[in-house]
C-alpha positions in Angstrom: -14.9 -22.3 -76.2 -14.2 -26.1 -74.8 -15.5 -27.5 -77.9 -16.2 -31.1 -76.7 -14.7 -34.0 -78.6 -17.5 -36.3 -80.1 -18.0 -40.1 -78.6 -15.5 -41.8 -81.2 -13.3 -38.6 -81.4 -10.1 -38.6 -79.4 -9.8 -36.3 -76.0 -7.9 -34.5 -74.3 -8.2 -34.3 -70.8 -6.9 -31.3 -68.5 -6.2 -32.9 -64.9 -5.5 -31.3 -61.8 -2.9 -32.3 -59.8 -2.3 -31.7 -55.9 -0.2 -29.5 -54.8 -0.9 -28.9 -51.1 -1.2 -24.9 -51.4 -3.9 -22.6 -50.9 -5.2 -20.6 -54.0 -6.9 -17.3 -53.8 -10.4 -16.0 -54.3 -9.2 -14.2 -57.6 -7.3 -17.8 -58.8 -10.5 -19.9 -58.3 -12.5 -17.3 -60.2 -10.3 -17.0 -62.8 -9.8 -20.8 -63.2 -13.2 -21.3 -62.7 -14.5 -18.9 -65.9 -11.6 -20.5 -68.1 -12.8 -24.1 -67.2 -16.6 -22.9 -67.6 -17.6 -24.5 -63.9 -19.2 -23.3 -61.2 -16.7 -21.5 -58.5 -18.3 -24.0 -55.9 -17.6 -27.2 -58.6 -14.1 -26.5 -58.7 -13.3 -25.5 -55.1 -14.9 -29.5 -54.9 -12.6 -30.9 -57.2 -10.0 -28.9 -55.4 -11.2 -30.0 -51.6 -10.5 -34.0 -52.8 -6.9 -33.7 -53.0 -6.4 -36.1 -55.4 -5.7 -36.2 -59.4 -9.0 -35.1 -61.3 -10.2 -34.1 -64.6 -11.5 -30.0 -64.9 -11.7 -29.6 -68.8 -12.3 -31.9 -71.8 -11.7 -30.7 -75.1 -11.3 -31.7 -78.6 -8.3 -30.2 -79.5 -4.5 -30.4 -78.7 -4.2 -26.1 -79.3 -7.5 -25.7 -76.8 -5.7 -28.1 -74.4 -2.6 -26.3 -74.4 -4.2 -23.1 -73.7 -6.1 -24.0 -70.7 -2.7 -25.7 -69.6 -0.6 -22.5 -70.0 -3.7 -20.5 -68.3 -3.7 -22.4 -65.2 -0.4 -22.8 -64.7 0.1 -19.3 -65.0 -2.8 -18.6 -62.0 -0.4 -21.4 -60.0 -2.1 -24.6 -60.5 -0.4 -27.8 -61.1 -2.0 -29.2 -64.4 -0.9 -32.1 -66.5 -2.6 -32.8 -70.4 -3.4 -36.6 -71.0 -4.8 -37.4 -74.7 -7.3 -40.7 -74.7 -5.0 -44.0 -75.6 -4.6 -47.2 -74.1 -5.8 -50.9 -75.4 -8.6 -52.4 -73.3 -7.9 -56.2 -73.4 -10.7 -58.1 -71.9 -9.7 -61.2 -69.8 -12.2 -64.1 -70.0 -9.8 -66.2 -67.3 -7.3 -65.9 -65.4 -4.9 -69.1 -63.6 -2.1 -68.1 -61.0 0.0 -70.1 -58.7 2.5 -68.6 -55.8 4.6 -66.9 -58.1 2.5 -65.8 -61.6 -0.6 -65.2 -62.9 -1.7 -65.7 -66.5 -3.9 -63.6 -68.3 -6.4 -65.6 -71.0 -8.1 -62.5 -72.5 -9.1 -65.6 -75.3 -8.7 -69.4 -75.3 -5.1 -70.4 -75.6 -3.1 -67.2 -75.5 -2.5 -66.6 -71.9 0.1 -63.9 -70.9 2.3 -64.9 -67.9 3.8 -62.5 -65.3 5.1 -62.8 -62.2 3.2 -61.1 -58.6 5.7 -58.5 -58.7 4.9 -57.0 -62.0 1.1 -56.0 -60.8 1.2 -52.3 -59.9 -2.5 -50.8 -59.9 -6.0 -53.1 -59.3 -9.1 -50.9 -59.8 -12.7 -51.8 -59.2 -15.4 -50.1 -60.1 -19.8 -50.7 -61.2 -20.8 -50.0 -64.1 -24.4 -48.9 -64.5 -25.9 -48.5 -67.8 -29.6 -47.5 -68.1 -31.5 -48.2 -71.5 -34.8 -47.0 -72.6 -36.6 -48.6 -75.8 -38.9 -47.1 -77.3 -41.4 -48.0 -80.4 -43.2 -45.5 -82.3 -45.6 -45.5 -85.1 -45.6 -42.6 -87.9 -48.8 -40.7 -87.8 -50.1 -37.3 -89.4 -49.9 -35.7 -86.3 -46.9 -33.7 -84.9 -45.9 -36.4 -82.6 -45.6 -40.2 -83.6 -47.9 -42.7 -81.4 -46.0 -44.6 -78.8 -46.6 -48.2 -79.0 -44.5 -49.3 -76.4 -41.8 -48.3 -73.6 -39.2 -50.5 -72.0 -36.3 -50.1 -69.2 -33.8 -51.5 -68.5 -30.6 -51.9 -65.6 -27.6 -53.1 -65.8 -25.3 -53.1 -62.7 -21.9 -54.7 -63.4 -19.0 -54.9 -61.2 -15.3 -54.7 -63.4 -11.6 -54.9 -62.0 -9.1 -52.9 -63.9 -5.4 -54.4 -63.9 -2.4 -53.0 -64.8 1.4 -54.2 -64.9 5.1 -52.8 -64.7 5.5 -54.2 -67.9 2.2 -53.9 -70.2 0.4 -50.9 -70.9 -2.5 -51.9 -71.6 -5.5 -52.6 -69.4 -6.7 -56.2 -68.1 -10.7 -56.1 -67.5 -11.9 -58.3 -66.0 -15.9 -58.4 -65.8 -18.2 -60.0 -63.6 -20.2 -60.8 -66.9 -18.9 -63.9 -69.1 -15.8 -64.5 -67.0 -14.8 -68.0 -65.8 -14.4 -68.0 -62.3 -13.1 -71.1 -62.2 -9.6 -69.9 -60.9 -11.3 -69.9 -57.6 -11.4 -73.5 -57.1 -13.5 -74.2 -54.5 -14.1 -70.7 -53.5 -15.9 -70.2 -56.3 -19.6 -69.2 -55.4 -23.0 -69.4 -57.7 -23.7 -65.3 -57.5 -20.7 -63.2 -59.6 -20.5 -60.5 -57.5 -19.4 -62.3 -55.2 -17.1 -64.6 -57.0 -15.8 -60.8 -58.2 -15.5 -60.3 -54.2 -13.2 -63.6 -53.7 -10.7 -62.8 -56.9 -10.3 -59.1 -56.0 -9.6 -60.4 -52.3 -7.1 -63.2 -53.7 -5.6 -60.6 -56.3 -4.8 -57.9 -53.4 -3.4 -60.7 -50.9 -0.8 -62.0 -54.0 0.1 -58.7 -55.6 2.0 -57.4 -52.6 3.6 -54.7 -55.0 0.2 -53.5 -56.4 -2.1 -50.0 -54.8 -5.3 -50.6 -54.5 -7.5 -48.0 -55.5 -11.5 -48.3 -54.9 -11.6 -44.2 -55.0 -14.0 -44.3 -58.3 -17.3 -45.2 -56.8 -17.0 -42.3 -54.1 -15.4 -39.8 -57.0 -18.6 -40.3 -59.7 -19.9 -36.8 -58.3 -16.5 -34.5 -59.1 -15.8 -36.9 -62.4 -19.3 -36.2 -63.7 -18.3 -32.2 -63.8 -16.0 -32.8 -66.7 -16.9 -36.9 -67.5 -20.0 -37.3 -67.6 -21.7 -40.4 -68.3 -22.4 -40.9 -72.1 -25.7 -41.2 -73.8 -25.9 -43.1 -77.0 -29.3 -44.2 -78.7 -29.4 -46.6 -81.5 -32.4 -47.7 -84.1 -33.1 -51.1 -84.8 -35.1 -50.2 -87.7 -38.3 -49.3 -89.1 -41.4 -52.5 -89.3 -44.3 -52.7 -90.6 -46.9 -53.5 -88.0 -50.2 -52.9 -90.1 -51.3 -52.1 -93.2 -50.3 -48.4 -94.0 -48.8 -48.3 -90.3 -44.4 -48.7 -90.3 -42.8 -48.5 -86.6 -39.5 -47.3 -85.6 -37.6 -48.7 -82.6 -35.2 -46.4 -80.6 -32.8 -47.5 -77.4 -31.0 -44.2 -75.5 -28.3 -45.9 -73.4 -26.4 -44.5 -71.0 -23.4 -45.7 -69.2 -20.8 -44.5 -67.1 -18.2 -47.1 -68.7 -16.1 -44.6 -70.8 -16.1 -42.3 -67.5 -14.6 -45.5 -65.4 -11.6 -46.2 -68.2 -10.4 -42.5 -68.6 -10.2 -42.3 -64.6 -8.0 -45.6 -64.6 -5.8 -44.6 -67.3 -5.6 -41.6 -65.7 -4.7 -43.4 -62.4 -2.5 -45.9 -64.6 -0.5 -42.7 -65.6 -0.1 -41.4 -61.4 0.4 -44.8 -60.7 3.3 -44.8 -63.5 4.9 -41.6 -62.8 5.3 -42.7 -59.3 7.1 -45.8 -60.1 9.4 -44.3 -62.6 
């Protein structure tokens, strides 16, 4: 069935891993009808060669199924459950031969270059709609007012040797000061200079920008999540009570199962 989890429910994800062989007709149709995708939607994912999701489900008993399935038509499959602590850094300082982490004031972590094995960038877009409506008789409520908004935000996933959590740093209410006089007045940009800086003194690290080109196969199985929120009913008039709604949608969740997922590559490799 590929009963979905719910948003605060934990995962698990079926990802395919490459194998450099050639699967037949009958395989992909096979696979394809288990995974419920489209023949030409998995033959994508298949075409990029890399590690990527082709089933999400909500149970450990579903997940092993679909992993004992496609193994069984050849395919090389591995079952990752969500986990992992997102810590949020709001600085960061480093000299020749560490960097320290200051996800709040005053309780940096300090690591040495070598220890940084994975940097991931990636935007995150989120889209939200507000909308206010007034109760009426009728079968639809009377739209008061509309709103959009965008938010475009550019993040850089870290990960070390010796942590398994994930560093985020966001272009959003992070000190750049780190840069010194690099430091610039747009944080894009700034984002830019530290990822640049990051990349030249983590000689151990991969760099991965894959997730911006990926969004199309990801969104097969990850798809961006909506969530919409009230803020309430109001009275605007005598006899007359509003509601607002905001529907949100972000592609943030999507961004930190593909760097965990990459986390655990990354991981497997070293070990």
């Amino acid at each position: 069935i590929l009963r979905r989890p719910e948003k605060h429910q934990l995962g698990y994800n079926t990802i395919f891993l490459p194998c450099g062989q050639e699967f037949s007709a009958e395989a992909i149709s096979e696979a394809a009808a288990l995974l419920k995708l489209k023949e030409p939607e998995l033959k994508g994912i298949l075409a990029e060669a890399v590690p990527l999701p082709v089933a999400r489900t909500a149970s450990r008993e579903e997940a092993d199924l679909i992993l004992d399935r496609l193994q069984a038509l050849g395919f090389r499959v591995v079952t990752l459950a969500d986990e992992g602590t997102i810590k949020r850094v709001k600085s960061l300082a480093f000299d020749e031969t560490q960097l320290v982490f200051n996800p709040q004031a005053n309780d940096g972590v300090v690591v040495p270059w070598s220890n940084i094995m994975l940097l991931l960038p990636a935007r995150i877009i989120e889209k939200r709609v507000e909308v206010k409506e007034v109760k009426s008789r009728r079968s639809e409520n009377e739209i008061l007012d509309a709103s959009e908004f965008y938010s475009d935000e550019t993040v850089l996933d870290i990960y070390l040797s010796t942590h398994s959590e994930t560093w985020r740093v966001s272009s959003s209410g992070f000190d750049f000061s780190c840069l010194g006089s690099e430091k610039a007045l747009v944080a894009n940009e700034n984002m830019t200079r530290l990822q640049r800086r990051l990349v030249s003194k983590a000689t151990n690290a991969r760099f991965d920008d894959s997730y911006n080109r990926l969004r199309p196969a990801l969104n097969l199985v990850w798809e961006p999540e909506q969530e919409t929120k009230s803020s309430g009913w109001r009275r605007e008039r005598p006899g007359k009570l509003s509601l607002g709604m905001a529907t949100i949608n972000s592609n943030e969740s999507q961004f930190t199962r593909y760097s965990r997922l990459l986390y655990y590559v990354t991981s497997q490799q070293h070990g």
